[in-house]
C-alpha positions as a LaTeX table, in Angstrom:
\begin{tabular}{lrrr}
\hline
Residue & $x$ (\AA) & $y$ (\AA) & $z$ (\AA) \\
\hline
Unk1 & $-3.88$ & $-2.22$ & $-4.08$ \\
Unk2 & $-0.45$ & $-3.50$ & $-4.41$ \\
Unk3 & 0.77 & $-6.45$ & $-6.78$ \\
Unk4 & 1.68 & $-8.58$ & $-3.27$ \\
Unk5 & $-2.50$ & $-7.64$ & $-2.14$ \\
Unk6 & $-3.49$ & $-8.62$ & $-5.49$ \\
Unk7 & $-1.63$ & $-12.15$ & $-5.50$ \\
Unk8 & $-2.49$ & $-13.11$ & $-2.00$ \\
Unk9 & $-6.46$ & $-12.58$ & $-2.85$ \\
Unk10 & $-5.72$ & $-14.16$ & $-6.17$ \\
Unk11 & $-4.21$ & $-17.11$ & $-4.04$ \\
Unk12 & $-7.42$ & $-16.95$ & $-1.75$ \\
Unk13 & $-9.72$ & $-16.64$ & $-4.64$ \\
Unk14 & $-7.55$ & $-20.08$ & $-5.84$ \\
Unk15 & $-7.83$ & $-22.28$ & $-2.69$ \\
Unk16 & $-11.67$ & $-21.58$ & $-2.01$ \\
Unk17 & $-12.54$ & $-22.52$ & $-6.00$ \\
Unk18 & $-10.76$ & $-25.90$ & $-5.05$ \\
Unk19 & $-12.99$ & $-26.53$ & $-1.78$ \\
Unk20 & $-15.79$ & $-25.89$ & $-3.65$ \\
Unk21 & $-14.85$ & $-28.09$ & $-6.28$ \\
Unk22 & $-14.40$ & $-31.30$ & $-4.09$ \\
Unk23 & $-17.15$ & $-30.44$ & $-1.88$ \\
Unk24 & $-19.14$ & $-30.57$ & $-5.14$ \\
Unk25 & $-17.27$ & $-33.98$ & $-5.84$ \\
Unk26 & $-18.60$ & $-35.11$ & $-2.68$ \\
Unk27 & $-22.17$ & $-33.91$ & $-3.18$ \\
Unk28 & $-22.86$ & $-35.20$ & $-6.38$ \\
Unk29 & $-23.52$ & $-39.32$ & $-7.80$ \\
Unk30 & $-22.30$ & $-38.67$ & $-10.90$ \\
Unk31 & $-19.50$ & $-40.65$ & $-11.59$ \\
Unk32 & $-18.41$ & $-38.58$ & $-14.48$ \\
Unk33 & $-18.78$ & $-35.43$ & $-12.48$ \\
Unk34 & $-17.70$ & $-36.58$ & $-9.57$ \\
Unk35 & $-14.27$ & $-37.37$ & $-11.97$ \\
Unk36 & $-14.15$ & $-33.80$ & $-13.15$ \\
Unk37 & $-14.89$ & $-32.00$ & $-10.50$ \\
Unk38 & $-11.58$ & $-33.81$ & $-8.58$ \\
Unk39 & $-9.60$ & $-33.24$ & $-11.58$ \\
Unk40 & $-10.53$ & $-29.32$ & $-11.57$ \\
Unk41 & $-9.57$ & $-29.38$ & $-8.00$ \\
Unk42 & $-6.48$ & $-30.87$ & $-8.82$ \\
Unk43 & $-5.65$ & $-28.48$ & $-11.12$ \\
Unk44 & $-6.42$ & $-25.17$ & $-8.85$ \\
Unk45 & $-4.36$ & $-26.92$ & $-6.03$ \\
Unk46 & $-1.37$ & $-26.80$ & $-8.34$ \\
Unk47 & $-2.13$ & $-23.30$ & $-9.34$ \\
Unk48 & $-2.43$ & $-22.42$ & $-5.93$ \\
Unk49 & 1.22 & $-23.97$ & $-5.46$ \\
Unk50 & 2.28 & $-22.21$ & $-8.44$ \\
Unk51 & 0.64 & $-18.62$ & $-6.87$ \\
Unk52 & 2.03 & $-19.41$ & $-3.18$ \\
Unk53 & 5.72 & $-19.57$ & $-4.35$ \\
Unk54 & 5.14 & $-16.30$ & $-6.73$ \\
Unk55 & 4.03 & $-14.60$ & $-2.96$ \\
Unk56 & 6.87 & $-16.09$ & $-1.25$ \\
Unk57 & 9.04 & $-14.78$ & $-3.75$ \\
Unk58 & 7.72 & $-11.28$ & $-4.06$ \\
Unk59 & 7.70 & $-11.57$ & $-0.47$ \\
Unk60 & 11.31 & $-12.08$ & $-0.47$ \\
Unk61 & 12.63 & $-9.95$ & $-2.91$ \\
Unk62 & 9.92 & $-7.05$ & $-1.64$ \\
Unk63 & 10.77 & $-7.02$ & 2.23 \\
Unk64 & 7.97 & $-4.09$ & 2.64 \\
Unk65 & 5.56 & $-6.66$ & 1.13 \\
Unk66 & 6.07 & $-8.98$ & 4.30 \\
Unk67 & 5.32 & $-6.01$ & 6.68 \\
Unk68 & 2.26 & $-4.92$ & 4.85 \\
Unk69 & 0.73 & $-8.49$ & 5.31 \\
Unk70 & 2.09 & $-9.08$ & 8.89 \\
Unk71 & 0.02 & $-5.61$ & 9.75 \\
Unk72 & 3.01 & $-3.59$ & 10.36 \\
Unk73 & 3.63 & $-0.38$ & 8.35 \\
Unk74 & 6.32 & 0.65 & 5.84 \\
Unk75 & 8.31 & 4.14 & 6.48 \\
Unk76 & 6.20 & 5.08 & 3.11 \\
Unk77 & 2.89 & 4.30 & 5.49 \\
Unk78 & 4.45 & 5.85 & 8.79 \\
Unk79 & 4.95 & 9.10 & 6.43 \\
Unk80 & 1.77 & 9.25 & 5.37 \\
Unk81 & 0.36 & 8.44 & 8.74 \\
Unk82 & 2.26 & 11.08 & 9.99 \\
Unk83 & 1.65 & 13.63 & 7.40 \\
Unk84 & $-2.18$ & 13.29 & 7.76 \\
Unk85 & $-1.90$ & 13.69 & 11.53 \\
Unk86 & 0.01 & 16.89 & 11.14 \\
Unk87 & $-2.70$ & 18.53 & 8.63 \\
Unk88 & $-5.35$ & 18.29 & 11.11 \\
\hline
\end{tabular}
């Protein structure tokens, strides 16, 4: 798995824990709870910022990285691709 895989499930990971959190928020009476569980929400939407500019960065630094997640293979895929095909 590469570091640009690893980040964007991170990132994934990130925004579904903050769903969860406010749907929680919404589910509960509690005012105390309801209190944390929007500030921990808070919190993993920043990360999430934080983690979505570290993509776009690696992104743009790592052009390869922007063809692996738009589905289209590298030359270091195509090769391998390739190479398979021919051993068969």
């Amino acid at each position: 798995m590469t570091t640009i895989n690893k980040l964007e499930k991170v990132l994934s990971s990130a925004k579904s824990l903050a769903a969860d959190l406010k749907t929680f928020s919404l589910d509960t009476q509690d005012q105390q709870a309801k209190q944390m569980f929007n500030q921990l929400s808070s919190q993993i939407e920043n990360i999430s910022q934080m983690l979505q500019s570290r993509v776009d960065f690696v992104k743009n630094e790592e052009p390869q990285y922007m063809q692996e997640s738009q589905g289209t293979p590298t030359s270091n895929q195509q090769n391998n691709t390739t190479q398979n095909t021919q051993k068969k």
